[in-house]
N, C-alpha and C positions, 0 to 999 in steps of 0.2 A: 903795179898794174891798177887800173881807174876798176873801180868795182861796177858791176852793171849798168846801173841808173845814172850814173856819176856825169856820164857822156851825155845821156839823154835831158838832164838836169842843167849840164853846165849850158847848152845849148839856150836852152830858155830862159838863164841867169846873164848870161852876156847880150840877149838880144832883146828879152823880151822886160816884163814888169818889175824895175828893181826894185823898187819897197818892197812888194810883198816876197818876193823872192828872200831877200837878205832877211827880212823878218824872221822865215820862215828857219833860216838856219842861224839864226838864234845868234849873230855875230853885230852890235850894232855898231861898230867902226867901218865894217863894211856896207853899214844901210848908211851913215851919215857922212862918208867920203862925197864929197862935191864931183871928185876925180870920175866917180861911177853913174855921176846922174844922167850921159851918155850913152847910146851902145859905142859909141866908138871910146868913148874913155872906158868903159867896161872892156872892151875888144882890146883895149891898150894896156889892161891890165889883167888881161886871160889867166897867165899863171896865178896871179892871187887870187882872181874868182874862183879858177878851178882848184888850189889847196882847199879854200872853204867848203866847196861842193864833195871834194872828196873825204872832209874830214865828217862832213855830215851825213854822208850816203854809206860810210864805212863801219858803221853800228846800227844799220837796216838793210832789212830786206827790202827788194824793189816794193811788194807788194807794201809794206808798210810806206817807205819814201813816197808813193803814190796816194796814200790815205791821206798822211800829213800834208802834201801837197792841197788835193782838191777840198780840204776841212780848213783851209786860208782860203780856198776860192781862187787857188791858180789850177787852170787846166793841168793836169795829169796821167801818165798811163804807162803801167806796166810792156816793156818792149822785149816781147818775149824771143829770146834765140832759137837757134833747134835744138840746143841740147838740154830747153826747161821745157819743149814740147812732150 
């Protein structure tokens, strides 16, 4: 099962800023893949983006995932369910 953040993460890893993203999870075969310098070759490669996302989000809490995030300067935010209300 994808841990919290994992979804909200991979979201913005497949569409939005890959350097800083890949930076961010500390992987750099997946900052320096050519294949990823796309969203559509990211998009083309979802399940490897998403192992990465998941193997990164699965030793944090969202709140922590969220600090690390916006302290690289990618937008971030805690997506809280009803049952962390």
């Amino acid at each position: 099962m994808r841990s919290e953040p994992a979804g909200n993460v991979l979201g913005q890893v497949a569409v939005g800023c890959r350097r800083g993203h890949t930076a961010v999870l500390g992987d750099p075969d997946l900052a320096a893949d050519p294949a990823l310098a796309t969203a559509a070759g990211r998009l083309a490669e979802v399940d490897r983006v998403e192992a990465a996302v998941e193997a990164w989000t699965s030793t944090r809490s969202p709140e922590d995932a969220m600090a690390v995030l916006q302290a690289a300067g990618i937008p971030a935010g805690v997506v809280a369910s009803s049952r962390r209300l």
